[in-house]
N, C-alpha and C positions, 0 to 999 in steps of 0.2 A: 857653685851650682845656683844657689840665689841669688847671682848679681846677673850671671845667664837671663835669670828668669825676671828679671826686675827690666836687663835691656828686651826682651821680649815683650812684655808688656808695654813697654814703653812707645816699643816702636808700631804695635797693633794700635795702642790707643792713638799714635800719632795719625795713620794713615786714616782712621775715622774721621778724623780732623781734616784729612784734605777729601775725606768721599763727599763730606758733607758740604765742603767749599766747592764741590763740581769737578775734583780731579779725580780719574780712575784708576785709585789703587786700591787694586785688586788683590785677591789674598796669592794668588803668583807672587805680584812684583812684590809683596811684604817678604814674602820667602827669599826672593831675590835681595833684597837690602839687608835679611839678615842673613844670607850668606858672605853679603860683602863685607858685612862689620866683624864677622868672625875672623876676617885679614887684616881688620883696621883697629883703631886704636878708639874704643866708644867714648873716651873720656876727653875727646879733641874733639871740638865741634866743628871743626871744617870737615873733620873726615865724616863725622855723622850728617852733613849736612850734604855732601858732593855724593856720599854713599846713597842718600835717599832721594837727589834730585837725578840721579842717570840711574833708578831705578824702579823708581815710583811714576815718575811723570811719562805720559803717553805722547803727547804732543806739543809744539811750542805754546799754543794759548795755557797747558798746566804751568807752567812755569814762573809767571807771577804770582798766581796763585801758590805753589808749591814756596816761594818765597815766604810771604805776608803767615803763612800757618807756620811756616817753622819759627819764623821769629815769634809770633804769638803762643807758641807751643814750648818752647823751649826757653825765651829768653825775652820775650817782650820790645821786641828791636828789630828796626831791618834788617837783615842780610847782605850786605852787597857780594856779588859774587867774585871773588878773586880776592879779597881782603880777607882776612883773618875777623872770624866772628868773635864775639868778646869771649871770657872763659867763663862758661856758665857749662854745667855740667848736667850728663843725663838724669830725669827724675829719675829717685827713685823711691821706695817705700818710706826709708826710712826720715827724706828729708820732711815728710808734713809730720812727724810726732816730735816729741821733745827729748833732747840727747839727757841721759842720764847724766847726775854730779860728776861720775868719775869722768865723761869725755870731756869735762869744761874744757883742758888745755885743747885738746885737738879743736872745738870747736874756737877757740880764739886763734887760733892760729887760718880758720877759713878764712874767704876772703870774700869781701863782703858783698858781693856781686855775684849769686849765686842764687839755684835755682830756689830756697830757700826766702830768699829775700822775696823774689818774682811770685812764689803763693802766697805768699803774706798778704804781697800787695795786690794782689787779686781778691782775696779772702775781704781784704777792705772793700774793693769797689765792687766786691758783689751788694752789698748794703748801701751804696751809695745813688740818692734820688737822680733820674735819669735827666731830669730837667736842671740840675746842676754838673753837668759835665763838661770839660772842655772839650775839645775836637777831640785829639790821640784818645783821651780816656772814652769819648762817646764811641768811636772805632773799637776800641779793645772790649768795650761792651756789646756790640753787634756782632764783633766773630762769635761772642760766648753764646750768645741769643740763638744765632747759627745753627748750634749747636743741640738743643736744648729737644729733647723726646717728649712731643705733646699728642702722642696717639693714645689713644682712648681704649679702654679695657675692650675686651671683646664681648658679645652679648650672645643668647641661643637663640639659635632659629626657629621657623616655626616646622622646617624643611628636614627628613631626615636623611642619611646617607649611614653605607654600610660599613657595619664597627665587629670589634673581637667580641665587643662584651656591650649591654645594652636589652632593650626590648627585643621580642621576638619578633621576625618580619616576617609575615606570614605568606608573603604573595615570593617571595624569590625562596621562603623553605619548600614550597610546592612545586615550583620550578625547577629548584636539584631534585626533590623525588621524582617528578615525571623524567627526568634526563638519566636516572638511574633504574629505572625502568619500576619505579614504585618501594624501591626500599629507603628506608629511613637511617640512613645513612649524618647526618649533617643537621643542626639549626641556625639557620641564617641568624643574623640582630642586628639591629641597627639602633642608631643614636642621635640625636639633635644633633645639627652644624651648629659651627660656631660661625659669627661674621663679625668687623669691627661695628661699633655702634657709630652713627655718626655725629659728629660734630661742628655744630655752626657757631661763626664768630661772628658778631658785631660789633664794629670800632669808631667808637666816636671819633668826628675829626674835625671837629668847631672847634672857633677860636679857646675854649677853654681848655681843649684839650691838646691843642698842639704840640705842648711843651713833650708830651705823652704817646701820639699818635705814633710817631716812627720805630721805636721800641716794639708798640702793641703791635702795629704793621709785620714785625720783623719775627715777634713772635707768631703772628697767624702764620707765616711765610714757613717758619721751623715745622708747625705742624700740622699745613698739608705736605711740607717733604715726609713726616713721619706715618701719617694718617692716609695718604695716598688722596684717592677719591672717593673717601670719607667725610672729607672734610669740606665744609663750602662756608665764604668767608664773603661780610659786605662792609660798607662803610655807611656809616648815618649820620646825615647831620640834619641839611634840609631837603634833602635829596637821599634814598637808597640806592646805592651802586653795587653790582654784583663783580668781587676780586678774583674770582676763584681762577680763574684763566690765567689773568696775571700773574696770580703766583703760583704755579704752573713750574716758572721758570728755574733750574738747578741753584745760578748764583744769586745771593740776597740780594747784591746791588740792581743786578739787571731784572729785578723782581718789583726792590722798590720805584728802582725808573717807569716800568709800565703803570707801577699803580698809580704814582704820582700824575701820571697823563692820561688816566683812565676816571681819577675823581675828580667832580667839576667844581665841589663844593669845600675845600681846605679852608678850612679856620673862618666855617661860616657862621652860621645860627644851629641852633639845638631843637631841632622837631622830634623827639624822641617817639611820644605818642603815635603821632601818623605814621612814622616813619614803620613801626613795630608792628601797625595794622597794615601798611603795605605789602611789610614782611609777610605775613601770617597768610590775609589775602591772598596773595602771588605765589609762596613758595609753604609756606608753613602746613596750613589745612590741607595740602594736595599732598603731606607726605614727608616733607624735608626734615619740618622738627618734631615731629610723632617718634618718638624714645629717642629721641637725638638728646644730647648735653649740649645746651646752646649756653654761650658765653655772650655777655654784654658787657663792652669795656667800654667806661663812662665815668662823668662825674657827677651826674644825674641834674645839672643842670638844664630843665624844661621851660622852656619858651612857651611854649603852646599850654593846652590844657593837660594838669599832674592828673585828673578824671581819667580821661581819657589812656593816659597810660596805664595804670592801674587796671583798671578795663582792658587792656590788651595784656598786662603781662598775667593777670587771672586766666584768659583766653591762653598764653606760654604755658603755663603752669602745667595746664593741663594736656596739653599735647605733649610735652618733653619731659625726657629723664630724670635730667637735671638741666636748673638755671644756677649757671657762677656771674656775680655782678663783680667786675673788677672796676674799684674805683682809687685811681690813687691820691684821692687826698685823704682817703680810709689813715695813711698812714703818718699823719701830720697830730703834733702832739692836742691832745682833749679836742678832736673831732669829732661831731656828732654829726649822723643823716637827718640835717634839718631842712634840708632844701624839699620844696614841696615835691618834685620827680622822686627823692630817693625816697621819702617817707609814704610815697602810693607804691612803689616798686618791692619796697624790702618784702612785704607777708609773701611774698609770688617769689622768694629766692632763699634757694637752697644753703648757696655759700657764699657770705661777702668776706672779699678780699681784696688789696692796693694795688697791686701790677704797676708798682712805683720803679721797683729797681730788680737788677737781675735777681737774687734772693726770691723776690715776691712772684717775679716770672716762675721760678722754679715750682715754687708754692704752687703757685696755677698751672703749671703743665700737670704738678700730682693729683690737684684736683679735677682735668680732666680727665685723667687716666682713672679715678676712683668711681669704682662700678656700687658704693652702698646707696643705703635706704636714703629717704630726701630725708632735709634737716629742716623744714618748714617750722616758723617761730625763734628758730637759734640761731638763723642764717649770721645776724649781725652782735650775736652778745661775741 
């Protein structure tokens, strides 16, 4: 019964995995693959693999995509189709704890290519700085990013709607007594809505940060897929560029292609200051970041005047929820905010954190989602 329920989970969690990649498996076609594994043999990866692509996939364009996830899902490795996949075995719960003394023998006797070894090494490159990866590993880092839920707690409205339980609503209680001919039958109540809060990103993309920017990129990407049309996303360097369009788009890749030919300014100079009163100017003061959670991802490297910024993230401060500063050389050993930008910027920031490596992404997705009180003065101890 709980290995049932171990490939159950397995195979839900997987199909998350291709909803997110832009393939439409739906909770049908999951029910569909788990009927067909219930004839197959789960512990063969061809069969778990041929079981989930002729039942999962909608159309020919899912199908490299339904590739590229299973192998990153299951095994870390291409797929070729017709070939025999390596022997790497479905998760399950028990392989991320640690086998007790007595299974030593059995666990020496595994073989050493096993799902086991693949979260290991994952567990590794979630801690590893993005700007030292090689290709496969910077890829295997981007499906994960993919992946990553950065939608934002929800906030109350000022708007109410009708509830079981709640204040009394006085104009629709009068309205059943007039319909019932004056008897007091019923008290209507209603209750605040809820709505998401929203959420703005700004991503540095001057040459200091390039090493950093496509990550960041990938993570704005993850959540406006989570945040929907909550979320609105620019880039600043020397120029303010508005992304939110661009990444619009389901697949990451075809997400970062628009942005990439949508910003003029890659790996230019760092106008931070103006850039932040452009912001404000344009889109801030009329509404965008009034209780929004805005995010500045930077290395606070300012070219122009650190005044000036200071003066606008004060101007931030007080129109938004929260300010998170991600900056990833936060996470480089005995680094201090001595750069004039991050020393006018810190008093005006909620939470400083790196957005170096997947790990610290995670961090910052939690910190979007985190609806507490501002942390003003602590942001950087």
């Amino acid at each position: 019964m709980g290995a049932a329920r171990d490939v159950t989970d397995t195979v839900v969690g997987f199909a998350r995995t291709l909803r997110a990649a832009g393939v439409g498996a739906d909770p049908e076609r999951v029910h569909a693959m788990l009927a067909a594994l219930d004839h197959l043999d789960v512990l063969n990866p061809a069969d778990v693999y041929w079981a989930g692509r002729l039942t999962l996939c909608a159309d020919p364009d899912d199908l490299p995509r339904y590739d590229r996830c299973f192998a990153a899902y299951f095994s870390g490795r291409t797929v070729r189709p017709g070939r025999r996949p390596p022997p790497v075995v479905v998760h399950r719960a028990a392989v991320a704890q640690t086998a007790p003394a007595s299974d030593a023998a059995s666990d020496a006797e595994r073989p050493p290519d096993t799902a086991l070894a693949a979260a290991s090494d994952t567990e590794v490159l979630r801690h590893r700085d993005v700007a030292r990866l090689g290709p496969a590993e910077r890829a295997q880092i981007n499906r994960l990013i993919a992946l990553l839920d950065a939608a934002s707690a929800p906030r109350r409205s000022r708007r109410f709607a009708p509830a079981p339980a709640g204040r009394l609503d006085p104009a629709r209680t009068v309205r059943e007594i007039l319909r019932r001919g004056g008897e007091v039958s019923l008290l209507r109540r209603r209750a605040h809505r809820t709505r998401p809060r929203r959420v703005v990103l700004l991503v540095d993309v001057s040459g200091s940060m390039s090493p950093y920017a496509d990550a960041l990129l990938r993570f704005a990407h993850a959540a406006a897929r989570s945040g929907g049309r909550s979320v609105e996303v620019f880039s600043v360097g020397t120029r303010l560029t508005r992304l939110t369009r661009e990444l619009r788009h389901r697949d990451p890749d075809a997400a970062m292609a628009a942005v990439s030919a949508a910003i003029p300014d890659w790996s230019g100079g760092t106008r931070l200051g103006e850039e932040l009163k452009e912001f404000l100017d344009r889109f801030g003061q009329r509404g965008m970041a009034r209780g929004a959670v805005v995010v500045i991802a930077s290395d606070g490297w300012e070219r122009g005047d650190a005044t000036l910024l200071g003066e606008q993230m004060r101007r931030l401060s007080r129109l938004a929820h929260r300010v998170v500063w991600a900056n990833p050389h936060k996470a480089r050993p005995g680094y201090e905010p001595l750069t004039a930008g991050m020393a006018a910027a810190l008093p005006y920031v909620d939470d400083f954190t790196s957005g170096h490596s997947l790990g610290a992404l995670e961090e910052l997705a939690r910190l979007v989602g985190t609806s507490g009180r501002r942390n003003r003065g602590g942001a950087h101890a």
